[in-house]
Every structure is written in structure tokens, then in C-alpha cells.
N, C-alpha and C positions, 0 to 999 in steps of 0.2 A: 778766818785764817787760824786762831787759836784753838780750833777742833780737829783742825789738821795735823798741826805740831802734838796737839793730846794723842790723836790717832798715831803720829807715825810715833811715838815712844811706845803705846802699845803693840802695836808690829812689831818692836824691835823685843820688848819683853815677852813676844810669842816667838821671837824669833830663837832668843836665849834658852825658852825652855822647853821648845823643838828639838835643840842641840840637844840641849840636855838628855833627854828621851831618846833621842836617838845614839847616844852613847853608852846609854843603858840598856838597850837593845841589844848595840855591838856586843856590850858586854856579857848579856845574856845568852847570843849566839854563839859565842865561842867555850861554852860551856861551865863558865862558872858559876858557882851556884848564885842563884838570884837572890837568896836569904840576907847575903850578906851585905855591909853598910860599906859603901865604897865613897871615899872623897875625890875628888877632880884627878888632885894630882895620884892617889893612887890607882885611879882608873886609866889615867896617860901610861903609868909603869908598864901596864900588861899591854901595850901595844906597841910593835919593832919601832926602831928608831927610828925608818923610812916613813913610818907611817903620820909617826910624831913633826916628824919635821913638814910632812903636805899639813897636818892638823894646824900650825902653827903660822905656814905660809898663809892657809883660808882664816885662820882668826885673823890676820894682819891687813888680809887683803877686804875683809869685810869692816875691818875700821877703817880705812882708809874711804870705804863707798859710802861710809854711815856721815863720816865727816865731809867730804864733797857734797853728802846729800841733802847734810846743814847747810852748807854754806850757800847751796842754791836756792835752799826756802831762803835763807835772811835775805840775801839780795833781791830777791823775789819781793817779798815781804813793805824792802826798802823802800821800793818803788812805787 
């Protein structure tokens, strides 16, 4: 059971920098120069407000699956 919980924090730390990459992607596709050193929140800057706000619902909504998805190993677990 304790390789499973190691695993699912791995999953979740490929999940993180998935996003990651895939934000640097966006950013690269829309043409700014990829040279440059860009931080989270100045990477949110460059995209519309609409876009920020689904970016923020799907972070919300993916803690929310991450924590349901604890709570069903521990009771799991419990038993």
C-alpha cells in the first residue's frame, strides 16, 4: 500500500510539471521569445483574463480530485 501512495505523489509531481511545460509551450506559441526567464505569475500576465480565470477554476478543481483522491486511499487503507 506504501508504493502506491509513493506512486500517486509521483503522478502528481509529473502532473505539476506537465503543466509546467505546457505553459511554456503556450508561451512559446504565441510568440514570445523563448530566451527569456519567465515566473508563474508573470507567465499568467500574458494571458486574457477569461483565460486566467478557466486556468484557476482547473487548478481548483484538480485540488479538489487530489484531496477526494486521499481520502479514498486513507479509508481504503483503514480498512
Amino acid at each position: 500500500m506504501a508504493s502506491k501512495l509513493l506512486m500517486s505523489n509521483s503522478v502528481s509531481t509529473l502532473s505539476s510539471a506537465s503543466i509546467s511545460v505546457d505553459t511554456t509551450k503556450r508561451v512559446n506559441v504565441s510568440g514570445v521569445s523563448s530566451n527569456q526567464n519567465y515566473t508563474p505569475e508573470k507567465m499568467k500576465s500574458l494571458y486574457q483574463t477569461d483565460q486566467q480565470v478557466k486556468l484557476l477554476h482547473l487548478e481548483a478543481e484538480v485540488e479538489t480530485l487530489l484531496l477526494e483522491l486521499r481520502t479514498i486511499k486513507e479509508r481504503h487503507l483503514a480498512t
